[in-house]
C-alpha positions in Angstrom: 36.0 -93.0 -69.4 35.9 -89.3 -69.0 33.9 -86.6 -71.2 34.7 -82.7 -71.4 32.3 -80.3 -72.4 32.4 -76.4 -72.3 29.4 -74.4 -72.6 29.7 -70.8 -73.0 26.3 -69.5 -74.9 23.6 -69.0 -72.1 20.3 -68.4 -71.4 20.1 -64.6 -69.2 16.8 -63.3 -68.0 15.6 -60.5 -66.2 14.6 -60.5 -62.5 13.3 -57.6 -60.0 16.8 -57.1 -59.3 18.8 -57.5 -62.0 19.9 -60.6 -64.3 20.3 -64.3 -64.0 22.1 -66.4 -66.2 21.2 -70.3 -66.4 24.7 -71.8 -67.2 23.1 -75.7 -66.9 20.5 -77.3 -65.7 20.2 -81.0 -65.6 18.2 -82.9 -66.9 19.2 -80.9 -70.1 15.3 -80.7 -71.0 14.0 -79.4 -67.7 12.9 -76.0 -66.7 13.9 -73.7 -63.9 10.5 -72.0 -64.2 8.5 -75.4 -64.1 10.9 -76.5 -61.2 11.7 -80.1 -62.9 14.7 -79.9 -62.5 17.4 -82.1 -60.4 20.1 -79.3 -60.0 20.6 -75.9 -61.7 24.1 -73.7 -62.0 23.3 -69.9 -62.4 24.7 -66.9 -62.0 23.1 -63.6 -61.2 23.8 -60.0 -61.3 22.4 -57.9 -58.2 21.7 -54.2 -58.9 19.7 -52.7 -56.3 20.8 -52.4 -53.2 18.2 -55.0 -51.2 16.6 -57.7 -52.2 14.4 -60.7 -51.1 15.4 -64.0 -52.4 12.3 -65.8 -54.2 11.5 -68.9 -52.0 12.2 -72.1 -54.1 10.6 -75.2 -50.9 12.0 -78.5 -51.8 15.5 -76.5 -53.2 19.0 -76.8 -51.5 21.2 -73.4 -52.4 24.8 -73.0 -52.4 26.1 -69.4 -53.6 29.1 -67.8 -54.0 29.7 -64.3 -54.6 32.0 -63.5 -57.8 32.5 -59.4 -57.0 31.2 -57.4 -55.2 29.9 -57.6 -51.4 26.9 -58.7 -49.7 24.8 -59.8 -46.5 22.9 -63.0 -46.7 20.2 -62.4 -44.1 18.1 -65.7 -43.3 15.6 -65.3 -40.6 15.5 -67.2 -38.0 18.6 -69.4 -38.9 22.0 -67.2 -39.7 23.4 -64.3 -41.6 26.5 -64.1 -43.9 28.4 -61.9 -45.3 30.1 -62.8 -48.4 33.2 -61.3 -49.7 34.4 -62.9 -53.4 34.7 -66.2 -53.6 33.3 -66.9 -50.2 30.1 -69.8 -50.0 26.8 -69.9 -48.3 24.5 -72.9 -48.0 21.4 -72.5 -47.2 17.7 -73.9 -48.0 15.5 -72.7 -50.4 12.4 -72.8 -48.3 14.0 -70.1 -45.7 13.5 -66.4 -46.0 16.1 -64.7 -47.3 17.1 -61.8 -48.1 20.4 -59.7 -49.3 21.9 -56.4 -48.9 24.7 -55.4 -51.5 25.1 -55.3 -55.4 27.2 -58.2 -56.7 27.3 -61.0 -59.2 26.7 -64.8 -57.8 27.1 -68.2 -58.4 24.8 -70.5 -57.7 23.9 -74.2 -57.6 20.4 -75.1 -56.7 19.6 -79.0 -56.4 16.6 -81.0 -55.0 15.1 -84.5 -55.4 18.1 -86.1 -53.3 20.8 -84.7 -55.5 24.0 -83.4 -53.7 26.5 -81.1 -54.7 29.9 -80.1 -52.9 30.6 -76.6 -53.8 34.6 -75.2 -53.5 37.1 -72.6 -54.6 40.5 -73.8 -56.9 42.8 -70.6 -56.0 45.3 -70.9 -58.9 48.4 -69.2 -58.9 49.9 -67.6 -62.2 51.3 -70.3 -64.1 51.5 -72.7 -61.6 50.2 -76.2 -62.2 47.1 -77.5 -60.0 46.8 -81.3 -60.4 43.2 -82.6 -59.4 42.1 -86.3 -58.5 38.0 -86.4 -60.3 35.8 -88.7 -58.4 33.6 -90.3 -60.1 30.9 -87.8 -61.7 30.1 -85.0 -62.7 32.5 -82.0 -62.1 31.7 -78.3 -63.2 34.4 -75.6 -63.5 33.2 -71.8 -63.7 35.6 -69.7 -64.7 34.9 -65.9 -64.0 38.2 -63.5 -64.5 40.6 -65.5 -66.4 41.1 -68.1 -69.4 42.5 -71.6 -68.1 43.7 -74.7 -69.7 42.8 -77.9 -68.6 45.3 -80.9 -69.8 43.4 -84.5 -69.8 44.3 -87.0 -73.1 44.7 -83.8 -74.3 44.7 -79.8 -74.1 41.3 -77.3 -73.6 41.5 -73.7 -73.5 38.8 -72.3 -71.8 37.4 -68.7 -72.0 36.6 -66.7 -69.2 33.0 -66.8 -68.1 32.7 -70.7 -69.5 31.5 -73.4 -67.6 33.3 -76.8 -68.6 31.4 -80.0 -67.3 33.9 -83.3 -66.9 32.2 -86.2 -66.5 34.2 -89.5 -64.9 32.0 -92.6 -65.2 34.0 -95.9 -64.2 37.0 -94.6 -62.2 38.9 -91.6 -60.7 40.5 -89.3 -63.3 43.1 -86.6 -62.8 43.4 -83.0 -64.5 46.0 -80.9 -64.7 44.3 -77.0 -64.9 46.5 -73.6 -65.3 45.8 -70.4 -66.1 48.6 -67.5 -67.0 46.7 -65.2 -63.8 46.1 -65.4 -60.8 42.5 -66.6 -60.0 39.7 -68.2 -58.5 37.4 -71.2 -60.0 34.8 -72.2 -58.6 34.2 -76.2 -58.6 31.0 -78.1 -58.1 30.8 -82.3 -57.6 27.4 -83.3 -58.1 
């Protein structure tokens, strides 16, 4: 059995350094703030040009940068810099901090949760066919509208995560999208 869900009204606040949006956060009635969550997708808008990551102990990060450019600087373990659609793990607990403005994806998890984070580079109106594991899958995607064809046919806006969840066996999806573009994928 599979289930598709697209979310696309968000929760944004304001941080020291610009916005964050929470996209989901599982379990559905947790809190970011509390920090009772199992794993959270986000993404962020940076607007000055350095900033220091809050530390989040206990908190596995993943991040992708959408636009823009930046430096991931985590002392005493490695830098990174990020061009769009390029991913940096890293742990929650480190000290980080960035140099650049940008907007961010990001997947936090804890509590023995793991997520696989990875880029889908589509190709103007060429089909990409996609085995699911079994569960949960999130697409985000940022510049275009893309269809996504299983036992039926979603249109999904720009800027809209969609969440398909495969619970008894492998699944495949069929997802195009009329522009060239990036999606970012998460297996959790």
């Amino acid at each position: 059995m599979t289930n598709i869900d697209t979310y696309n009204s968000f929760k944004t606040s304001l941080w020291a350094g610009g916005t964050t949006t929470e996209l989901f956060i599982w379990p559905i009635d947790s809190d970011f703030k509390t920090g009772n969550f199992q794993f959270r997708l986000s993404t962020a808008t940076v607007e000055i040009e350095e900033s220091v990551f809050t530390k989040l102990p206990g908190v596995d990060r993943t991040l992708v940068l959408l636009d823009g450019k930046m430096i991931l600087e985590h002392t005493g373990h490695h830098q990174k810099n990020l061009a769009p659609f390029d991913i940096d793990h890293f742990s929650g607990s480190w000290e980080t901090k960035s140099k650049g403005r940008c907007t961010d994806f990001n997947l936090m998890t804890k509590g023995g949760i793991e997520g696989k984070v990875s880029i889908i580079d589509l190709k103007s109106y060429i089909e990409e066919h996609i085995v699911l594991d079994v569960g949960q899958h999130f697409f985000y995607n940022y510049h275009e509208p893309i269809t996504i064809t299983h036992s039926g046919v979603f249109q999904i806006a720009s800027k809209s995560l969609t969440r398909i969840s495969t619970k008894s066996k492998a699944s495949q999806i069929t997802i195009v999208s009329k522009a060239a573009c990036s999606l970012v994928c998460v297996q959790i």
